[in-house]
TORKOLDREN-791864 format. One record per residue: residue number from 0; x, y, z of N, C-alpha, C, O in turn; residue in one letter. Coordinates in nm, 2 decimals. Layout:
[site NUM; [X; Y; Z]; [X; Y; Z]; [X; Y; Z]; [X; Y; Z]; "A"] ...
END
This chain:
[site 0; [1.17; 3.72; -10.68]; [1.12; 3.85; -10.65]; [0.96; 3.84; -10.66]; [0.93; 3.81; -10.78]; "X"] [site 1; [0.86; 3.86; -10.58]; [0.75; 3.88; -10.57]; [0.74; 4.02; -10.64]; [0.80; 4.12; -10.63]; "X"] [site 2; [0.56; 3.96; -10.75]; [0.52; 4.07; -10.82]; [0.42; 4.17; -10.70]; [0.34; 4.12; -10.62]; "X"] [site 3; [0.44; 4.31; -10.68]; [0.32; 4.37; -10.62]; [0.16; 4.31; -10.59]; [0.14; 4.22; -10.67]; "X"] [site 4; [0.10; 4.32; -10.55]; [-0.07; 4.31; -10.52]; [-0.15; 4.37; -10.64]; [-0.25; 4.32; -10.70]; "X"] [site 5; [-0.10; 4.48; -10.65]; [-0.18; 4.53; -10.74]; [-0.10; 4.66; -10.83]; [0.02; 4.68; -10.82]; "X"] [site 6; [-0.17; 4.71; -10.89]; [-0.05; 4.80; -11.01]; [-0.16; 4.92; -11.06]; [-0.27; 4.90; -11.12]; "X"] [site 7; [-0.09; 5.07; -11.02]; [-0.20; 5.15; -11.02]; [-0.16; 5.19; -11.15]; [-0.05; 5.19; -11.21]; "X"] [site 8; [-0.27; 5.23; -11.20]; [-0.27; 5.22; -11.35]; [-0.33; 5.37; -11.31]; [-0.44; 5.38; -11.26]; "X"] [site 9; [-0.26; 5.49; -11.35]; [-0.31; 5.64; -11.39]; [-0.33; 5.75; -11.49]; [-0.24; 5.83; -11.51]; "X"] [site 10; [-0.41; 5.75; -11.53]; [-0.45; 5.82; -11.66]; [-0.37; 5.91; -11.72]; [-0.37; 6.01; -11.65]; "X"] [site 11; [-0.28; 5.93; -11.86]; [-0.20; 6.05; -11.91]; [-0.24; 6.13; -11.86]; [-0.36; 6.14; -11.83]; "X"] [site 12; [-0.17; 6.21; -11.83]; [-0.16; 6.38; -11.79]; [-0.24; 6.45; -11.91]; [-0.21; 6.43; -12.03]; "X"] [site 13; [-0.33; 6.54; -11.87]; [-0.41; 6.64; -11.97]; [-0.30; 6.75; -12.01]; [-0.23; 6.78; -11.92]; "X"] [site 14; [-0.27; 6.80; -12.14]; [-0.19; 6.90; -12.14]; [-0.23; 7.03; -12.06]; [-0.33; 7.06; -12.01]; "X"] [site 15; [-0.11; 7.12; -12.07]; [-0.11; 7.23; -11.95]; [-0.18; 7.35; -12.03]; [-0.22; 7.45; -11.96]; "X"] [site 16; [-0.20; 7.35; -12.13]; [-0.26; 7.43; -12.19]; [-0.46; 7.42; -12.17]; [-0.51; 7.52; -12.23]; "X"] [site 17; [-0.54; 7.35; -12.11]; [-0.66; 7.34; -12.08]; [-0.72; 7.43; -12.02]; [-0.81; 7.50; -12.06]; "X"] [site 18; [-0.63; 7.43; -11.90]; [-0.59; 7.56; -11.81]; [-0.67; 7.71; -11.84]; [-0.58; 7.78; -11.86]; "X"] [site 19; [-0.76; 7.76; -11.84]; [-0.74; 7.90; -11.90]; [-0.66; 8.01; -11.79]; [-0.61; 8.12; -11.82]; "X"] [site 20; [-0.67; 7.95; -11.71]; [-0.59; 8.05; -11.59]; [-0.43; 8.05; -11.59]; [-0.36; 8.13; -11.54]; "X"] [site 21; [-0.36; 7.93; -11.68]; [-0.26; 7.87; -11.69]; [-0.13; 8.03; -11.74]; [-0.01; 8.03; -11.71]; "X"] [site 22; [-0.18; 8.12; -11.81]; [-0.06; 8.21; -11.85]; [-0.04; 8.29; -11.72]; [0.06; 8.35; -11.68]; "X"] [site 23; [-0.18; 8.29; -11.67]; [-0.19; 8.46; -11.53]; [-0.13; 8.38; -11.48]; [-0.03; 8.44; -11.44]; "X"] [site 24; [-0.10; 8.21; -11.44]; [-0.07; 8.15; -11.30]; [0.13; 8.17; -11.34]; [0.22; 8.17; -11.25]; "X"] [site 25; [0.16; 8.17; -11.47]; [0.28; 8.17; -11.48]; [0.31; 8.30; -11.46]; [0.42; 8.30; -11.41]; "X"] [site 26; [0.26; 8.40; -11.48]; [0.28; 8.55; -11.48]; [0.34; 8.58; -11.32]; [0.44; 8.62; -11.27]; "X"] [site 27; [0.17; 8.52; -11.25]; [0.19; 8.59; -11.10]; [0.33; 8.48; -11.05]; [0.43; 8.56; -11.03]; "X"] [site 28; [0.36; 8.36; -11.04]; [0.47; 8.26; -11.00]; [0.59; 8.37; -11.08]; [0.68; 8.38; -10.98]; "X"] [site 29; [0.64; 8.44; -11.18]; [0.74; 8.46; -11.23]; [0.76; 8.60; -11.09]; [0.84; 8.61; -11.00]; "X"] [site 30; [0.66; 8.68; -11.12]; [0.65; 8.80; -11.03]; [0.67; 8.75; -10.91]; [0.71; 8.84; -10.83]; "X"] [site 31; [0.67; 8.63; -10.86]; [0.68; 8.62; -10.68]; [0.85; 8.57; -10.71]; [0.92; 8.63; -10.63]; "X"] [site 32; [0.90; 8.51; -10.77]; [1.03; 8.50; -10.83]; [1.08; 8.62; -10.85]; [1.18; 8.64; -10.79]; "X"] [site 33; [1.05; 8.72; -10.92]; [1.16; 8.82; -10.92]; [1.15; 8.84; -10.75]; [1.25; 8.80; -10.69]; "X"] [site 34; [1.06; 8.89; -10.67]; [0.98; 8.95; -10.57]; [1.10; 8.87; -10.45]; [1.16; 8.92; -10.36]; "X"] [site 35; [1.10; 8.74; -10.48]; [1.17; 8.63; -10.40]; [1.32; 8.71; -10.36]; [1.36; 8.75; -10.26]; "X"] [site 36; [1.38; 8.70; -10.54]; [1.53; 8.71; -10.55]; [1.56; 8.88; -10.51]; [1.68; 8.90; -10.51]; "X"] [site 37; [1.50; 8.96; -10.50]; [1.52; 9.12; -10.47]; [1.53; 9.08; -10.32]; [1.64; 9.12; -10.26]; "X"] [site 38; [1.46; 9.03; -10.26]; [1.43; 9.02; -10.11]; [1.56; 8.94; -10.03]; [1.62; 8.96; -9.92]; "X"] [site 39; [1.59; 8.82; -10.14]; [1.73; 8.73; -10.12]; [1.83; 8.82; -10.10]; [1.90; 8.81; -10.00]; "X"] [site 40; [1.86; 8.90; -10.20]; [1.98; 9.01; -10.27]; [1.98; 9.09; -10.12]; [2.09; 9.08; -10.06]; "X"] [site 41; [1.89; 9.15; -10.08]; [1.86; 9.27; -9.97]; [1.91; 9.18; -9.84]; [1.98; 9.23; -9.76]; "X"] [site 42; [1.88; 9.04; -9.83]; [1.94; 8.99; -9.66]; [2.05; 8.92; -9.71]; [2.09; 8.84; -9.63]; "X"] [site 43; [2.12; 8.93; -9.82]; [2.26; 8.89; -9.84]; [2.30; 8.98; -9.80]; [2.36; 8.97; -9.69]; "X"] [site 44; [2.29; 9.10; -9.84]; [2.38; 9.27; -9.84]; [2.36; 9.26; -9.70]; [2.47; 9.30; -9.65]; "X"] [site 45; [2.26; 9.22; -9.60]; [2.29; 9.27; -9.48]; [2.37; 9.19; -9.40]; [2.45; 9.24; -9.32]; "X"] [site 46; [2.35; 9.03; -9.42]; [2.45; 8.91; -9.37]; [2.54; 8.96; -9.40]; [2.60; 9.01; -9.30]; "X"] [site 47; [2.62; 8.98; -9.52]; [2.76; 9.02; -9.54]; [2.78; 9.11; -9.43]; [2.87; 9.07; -9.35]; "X"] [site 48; [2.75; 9.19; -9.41]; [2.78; 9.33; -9.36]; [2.80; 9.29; -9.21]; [2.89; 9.33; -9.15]; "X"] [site 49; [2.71; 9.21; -9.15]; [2.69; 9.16; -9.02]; [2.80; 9.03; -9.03]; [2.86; 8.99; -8.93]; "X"] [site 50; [2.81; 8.99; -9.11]; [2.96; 8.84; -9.13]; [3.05; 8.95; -9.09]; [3.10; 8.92; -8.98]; "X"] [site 51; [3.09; 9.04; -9.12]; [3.25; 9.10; -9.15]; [3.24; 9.20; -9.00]; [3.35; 9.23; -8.95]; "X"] [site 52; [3.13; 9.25; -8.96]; [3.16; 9.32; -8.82]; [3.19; 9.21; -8.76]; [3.30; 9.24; -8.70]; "X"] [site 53; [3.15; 9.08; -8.74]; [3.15; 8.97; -8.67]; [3.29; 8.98; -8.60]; [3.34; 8.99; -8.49]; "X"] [site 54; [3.35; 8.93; -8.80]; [3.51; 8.92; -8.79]; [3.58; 8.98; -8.75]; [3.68; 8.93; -8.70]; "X"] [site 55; [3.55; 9.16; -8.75]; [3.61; 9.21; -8.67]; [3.61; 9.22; -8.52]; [3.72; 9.21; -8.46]; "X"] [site 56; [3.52; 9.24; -8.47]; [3.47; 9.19; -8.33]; [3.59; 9.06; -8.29]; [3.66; 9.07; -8.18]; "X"] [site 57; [3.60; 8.96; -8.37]; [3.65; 8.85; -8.33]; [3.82; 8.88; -8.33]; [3.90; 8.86; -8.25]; "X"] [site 58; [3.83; 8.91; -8.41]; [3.99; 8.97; -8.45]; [4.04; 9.08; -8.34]; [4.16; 9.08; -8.32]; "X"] [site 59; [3.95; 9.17; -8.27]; [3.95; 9.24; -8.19]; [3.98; 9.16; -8.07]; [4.10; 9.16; -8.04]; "X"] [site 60; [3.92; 9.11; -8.01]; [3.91; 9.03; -7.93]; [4.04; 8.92; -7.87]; [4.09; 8.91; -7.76]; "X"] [site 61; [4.05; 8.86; -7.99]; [4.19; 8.78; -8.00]; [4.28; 8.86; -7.96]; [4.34; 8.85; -7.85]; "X"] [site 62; [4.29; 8.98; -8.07]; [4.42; 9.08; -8.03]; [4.46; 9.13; -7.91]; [4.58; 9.14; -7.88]; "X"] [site 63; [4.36; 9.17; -7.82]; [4.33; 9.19; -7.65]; [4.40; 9.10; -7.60]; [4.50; 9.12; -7.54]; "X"] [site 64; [4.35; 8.96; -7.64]; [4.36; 8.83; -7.53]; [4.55; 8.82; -7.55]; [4.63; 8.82; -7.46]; "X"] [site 65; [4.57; 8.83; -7.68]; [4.71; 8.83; -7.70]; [4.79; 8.92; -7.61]; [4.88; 8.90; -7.53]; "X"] [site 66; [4.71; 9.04; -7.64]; [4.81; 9.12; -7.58]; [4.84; 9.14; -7.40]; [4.92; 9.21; -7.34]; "X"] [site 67; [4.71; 9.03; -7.36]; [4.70; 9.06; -7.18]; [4.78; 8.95; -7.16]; [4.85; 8.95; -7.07]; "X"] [site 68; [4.77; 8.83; -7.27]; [4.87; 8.73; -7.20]; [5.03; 8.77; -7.20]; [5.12; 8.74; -7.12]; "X"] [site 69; [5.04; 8.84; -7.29]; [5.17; 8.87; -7.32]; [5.21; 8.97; -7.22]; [5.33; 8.96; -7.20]; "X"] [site 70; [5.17; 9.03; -7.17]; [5.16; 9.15; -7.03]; [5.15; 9.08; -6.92]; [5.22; 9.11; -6.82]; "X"] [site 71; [5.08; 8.97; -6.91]; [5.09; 8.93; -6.78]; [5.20; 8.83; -6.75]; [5.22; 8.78; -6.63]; "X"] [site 72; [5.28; 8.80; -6.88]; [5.39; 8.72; -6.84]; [5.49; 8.75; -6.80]; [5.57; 8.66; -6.77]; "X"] 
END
């Protein structure tokens, strides 16, 4: 197995605490998370609602085709 060329050597991570902006930046990121999941919740409620007309639409549909074949035989 051949060693690499070269080997990047990168300095420890500074802790997260240096930061002075570091609490506002968790605050506003938590706020766009709630903001995110209300907005999720709101186009679930309407996909559902739009899934199940769908089905009916589709169930409708079938039932027709059933019943023309069945008439025209």
């Amino acid at each position: 197995m051949s060693m690499p060329r070269r080997r990047l050597i990168r300095p420890a991570q500074a802790p997260a605490q240096t930061n002075p902006n570091h609490p506002r930046q968790i605050q506003k990121l938590r706020e766009r998370l709630d903001h995110e999941r209300s907005t999720l919740a709101r186009w679930q409620t309407k996909l559902k609602r739009a899934f199940n007309t769908v089905e009916k639409c589709q169930k409708a549909i079938s039932r027709m085709e059933r019943k023309l074949t069945h008439l025209e035989d």
